[in-house]
N, C-alpha and C positions, 0 to 999 in steps of 0.2 A: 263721577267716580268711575276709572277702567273696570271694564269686568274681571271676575277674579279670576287667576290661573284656573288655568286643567288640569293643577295637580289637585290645589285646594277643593278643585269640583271631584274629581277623584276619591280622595282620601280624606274627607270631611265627614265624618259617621253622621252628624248634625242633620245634615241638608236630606239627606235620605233616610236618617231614623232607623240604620243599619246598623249592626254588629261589623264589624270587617274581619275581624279573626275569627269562624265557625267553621273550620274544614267541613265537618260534618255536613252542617246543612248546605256547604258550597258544593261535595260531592250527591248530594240528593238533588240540588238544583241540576245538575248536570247530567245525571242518567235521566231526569224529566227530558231535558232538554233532545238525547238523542232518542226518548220515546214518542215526543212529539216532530222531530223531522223523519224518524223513521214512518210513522205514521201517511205525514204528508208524500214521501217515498213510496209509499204503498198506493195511495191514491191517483199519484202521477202516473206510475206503472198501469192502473187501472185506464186514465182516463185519458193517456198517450196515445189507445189505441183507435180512437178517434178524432183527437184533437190534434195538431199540429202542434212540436216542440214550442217553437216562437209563441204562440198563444199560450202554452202551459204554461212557459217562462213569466210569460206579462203579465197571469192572473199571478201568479208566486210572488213578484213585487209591487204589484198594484195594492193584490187584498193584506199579501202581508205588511206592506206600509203603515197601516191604521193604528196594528198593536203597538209598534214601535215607535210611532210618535204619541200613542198613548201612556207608554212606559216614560218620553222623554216629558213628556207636561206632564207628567206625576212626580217627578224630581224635580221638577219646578226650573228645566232647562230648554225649554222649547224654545224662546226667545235667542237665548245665546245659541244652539242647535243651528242655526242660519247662517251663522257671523265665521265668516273664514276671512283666510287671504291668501288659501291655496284653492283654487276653484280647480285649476289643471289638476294639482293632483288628485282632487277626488272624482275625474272625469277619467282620468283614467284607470284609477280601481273601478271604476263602474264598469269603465269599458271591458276588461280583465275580466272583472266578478262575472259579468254575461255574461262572455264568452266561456268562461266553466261553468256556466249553470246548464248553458245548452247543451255542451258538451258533456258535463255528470248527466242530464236529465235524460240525453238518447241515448247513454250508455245501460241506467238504467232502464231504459223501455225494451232493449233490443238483450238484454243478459239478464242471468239470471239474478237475482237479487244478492246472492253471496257473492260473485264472481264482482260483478259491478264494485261492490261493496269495498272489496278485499286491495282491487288494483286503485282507488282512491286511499289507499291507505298510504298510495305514494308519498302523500301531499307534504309532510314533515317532511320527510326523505328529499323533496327537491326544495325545499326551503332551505337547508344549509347548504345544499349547493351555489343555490343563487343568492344567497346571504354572501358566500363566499365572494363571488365571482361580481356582482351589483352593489355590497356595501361594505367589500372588503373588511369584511369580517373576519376574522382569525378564527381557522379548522384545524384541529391539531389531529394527531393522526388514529384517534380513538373510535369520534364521529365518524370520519373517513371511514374505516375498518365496516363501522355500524351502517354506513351511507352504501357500501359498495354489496354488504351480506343483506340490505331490505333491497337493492336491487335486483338482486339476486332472487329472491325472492316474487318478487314481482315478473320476471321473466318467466319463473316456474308456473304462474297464475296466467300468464296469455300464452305459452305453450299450445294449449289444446283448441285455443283459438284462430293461433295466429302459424302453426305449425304447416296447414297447404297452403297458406297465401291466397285464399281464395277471398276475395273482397268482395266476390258476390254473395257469399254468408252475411247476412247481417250482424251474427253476433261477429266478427272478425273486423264489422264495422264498429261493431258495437263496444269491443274491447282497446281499439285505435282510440275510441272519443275519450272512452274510460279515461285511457293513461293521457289524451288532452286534458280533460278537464282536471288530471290532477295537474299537469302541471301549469294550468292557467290560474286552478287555484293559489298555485303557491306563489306566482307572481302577484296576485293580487295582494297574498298574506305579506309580499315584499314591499306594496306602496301602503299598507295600513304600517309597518314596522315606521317606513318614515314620517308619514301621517302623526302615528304618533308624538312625535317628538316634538307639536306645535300644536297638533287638534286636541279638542275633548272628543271623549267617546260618543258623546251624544253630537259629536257635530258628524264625526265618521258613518256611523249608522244612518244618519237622520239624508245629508247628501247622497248616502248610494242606494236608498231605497226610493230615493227621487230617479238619482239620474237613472236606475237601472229600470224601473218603470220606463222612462223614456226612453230609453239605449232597445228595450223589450219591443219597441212599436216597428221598429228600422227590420222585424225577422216578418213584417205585413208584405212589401215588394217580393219578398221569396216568392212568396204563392202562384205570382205570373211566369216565373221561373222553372219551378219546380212545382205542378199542379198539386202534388200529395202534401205540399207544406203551407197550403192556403187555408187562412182563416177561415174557422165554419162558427154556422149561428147555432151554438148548441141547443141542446132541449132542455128540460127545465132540471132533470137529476146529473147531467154531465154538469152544469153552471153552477150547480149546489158543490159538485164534487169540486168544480177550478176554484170558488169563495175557498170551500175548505183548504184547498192545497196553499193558498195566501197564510190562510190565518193561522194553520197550525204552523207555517214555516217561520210566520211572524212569533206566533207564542215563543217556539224552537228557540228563535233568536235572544228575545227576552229571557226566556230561561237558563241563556246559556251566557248573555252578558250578567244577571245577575250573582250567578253562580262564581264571576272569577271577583263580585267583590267581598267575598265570603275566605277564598282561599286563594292560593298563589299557585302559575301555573304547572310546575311538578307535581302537586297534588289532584289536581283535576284532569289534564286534557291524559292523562293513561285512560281515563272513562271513556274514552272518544271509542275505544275498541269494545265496549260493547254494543257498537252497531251492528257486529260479526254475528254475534248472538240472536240480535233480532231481525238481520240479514236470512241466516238459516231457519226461522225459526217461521218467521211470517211466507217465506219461500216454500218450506215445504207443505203450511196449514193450508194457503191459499192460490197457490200456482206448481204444485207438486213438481217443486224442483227438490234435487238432492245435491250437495256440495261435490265437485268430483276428490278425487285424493291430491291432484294438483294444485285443487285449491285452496286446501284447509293447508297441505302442506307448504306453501308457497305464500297461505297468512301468517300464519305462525309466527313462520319467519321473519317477514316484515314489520308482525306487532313486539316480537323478540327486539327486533334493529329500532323501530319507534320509540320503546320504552327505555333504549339504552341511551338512548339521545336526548329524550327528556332527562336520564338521570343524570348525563355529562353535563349537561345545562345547567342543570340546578346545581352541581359540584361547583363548577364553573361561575354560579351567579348569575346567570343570563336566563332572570326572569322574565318571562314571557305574556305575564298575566295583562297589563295593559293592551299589548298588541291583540291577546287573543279575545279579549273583552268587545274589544271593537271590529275581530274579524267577521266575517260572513262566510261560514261555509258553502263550498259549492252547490252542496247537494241540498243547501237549503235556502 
């Protein structure tokens, strides 16, 4: 007997002993979910300041691989999870998804936690771009409007960064990587969009916590390169801290694929903006930063452009909930 679609594994309440219509509990999954990569966010920021990005990366999908294949052999999909026929393409979301991990991870090391925060807000914002532009997706001129005023936005957030061009600043570096990894994110969110369209969720998660583990070991040659990006033999409370940075990113994950099969994506990913909240909130308890007025004003705006875009979406029918079910944020 063929195995069954990836819709029927999808939309089968049966197999997972799930409700699928609960907004409610799909929006409580999801503020979990940005509690627990903020979380791991904090950690990174802590244990960055010894460790080398490359090795932060590699404990992030090494340890957080476990929950996620613990999540997919609890749906009783572990088996099929393996079974592709697109290996390329989920080699190169891995490749993608790394490369904005490293890139979110040193933006976060090097800014302050709002500011980091705020300029990954990009990430929708260059997804209808290259929605446009890579899958000839039809932008009508509303989005556009909405796409041009969060960039706008987002200029106003590295302003104060990027205003003497001084690249020997680290945060100037640090806000350059920012706005990489948003936009590497959102290529990435552009091979899960096609991914889709033939993979199960459990197969997209389950390949890029593989390959990105492996894609994670390739930042070890850095070190002969660059002495400050060479792997170190932690001590025993830094190695507690890189398990945890896996595991709560893996939870993160789990919480946050759960959560889209509860509700549809207009309803949940506007949550994604309360990472703003716990961006200033954990910033100023624990590293006394303060938001500058560029940057709250410069978020604002961009979570204003975010939300209008989710809502043309959803006008429009261009639910998102699949794609996002199986994406992997950057920063996590």
């Amino acid at each position: 007997m063929p195995p069954p679609s990836s819709a029927k594994i999808e939309n089968n309440p049966v197999s997972t002993g799930m409700t699928r219509h609960a907004p409610m509990m799909g929006i409580a999954l999801k503020v979990l979910s940005t509690v627990a990569f903020f979380f791991m966010v904090t950690l990174l920021k802590l244990v960055a300041e010894t460790v080398p990005i490359g090795q932060v990366v590699f404990a992030r999908n090494f340890f957080g691989m476990f929950p996620v294949l613990i999540m997919v052999a609890f749906r009783g999909e572990l088996m099929l999870a393996f079974k592709t026929k697109r290996a390329s393409g989920h080699i190169g979301r891995a490749m993608v998804g790394v490369t904005a991990m490293v890139c979110s991870f040193t933006a976060f090391h090097l800014l302050p936690l709002a500011d980091a925060t705020a300029i990954g807000f990009a990430t929708p914002l260059m997804v209808v771009v290259l929605a446009f532009f890579l899958l000839g997706e039809k932008v009508r001129i509303f989005r556009w409007s909405a796409v041009l005023v969060g960039f706008t936005g987002i200029l106003v957030i590295l302003s104060p960064h990027l205003g003497e061009g001084d690249f020997k600043d680290g945060q100037a570096v640090g806000a350059v990587c920012a706005a990489l990894g948003a936009l590497f994110a959102a290529l990435a969110m552009i091979f899960v969009r096609k991914l889709c369209e033939t993979e199960r969720t459990a197969t997209i998660v389950t390949w890029f916590a593989g390959f990105a583990t492996v894609f994670s070991l390739l930042t070890i040659p850095l070190g002969f390169v660059f002495p400050s990006q060479a792997w170190v033999m932690p001590d025993g409370v830094t190695a507690l801290l890189l398990v945890l940075v896996g595991l709560s990113g893996g939870v993160g994950q789990i919480l946050l694929t759960q959560s889209y099969r509860f509700a549809d994506a207009s309803t949940i990913a506007p949550f994604d903006y309360i990472n703003m909240f716990w961006a200033i909130a954990v910033g100023w308890l624990l590293f006394s930063d303060t938001p500058s007025a560029p940057v709250l004003v410069g978020s604002a705006i961009v979570i204003a452009a975010g939300i209008f875009v989710i809502y043309r979406e959803h006008r429009l029918g261009l639910d998102r909930t699949k794609t996002r079910r199986a994406s992997t944020p950057s920063k996590s």
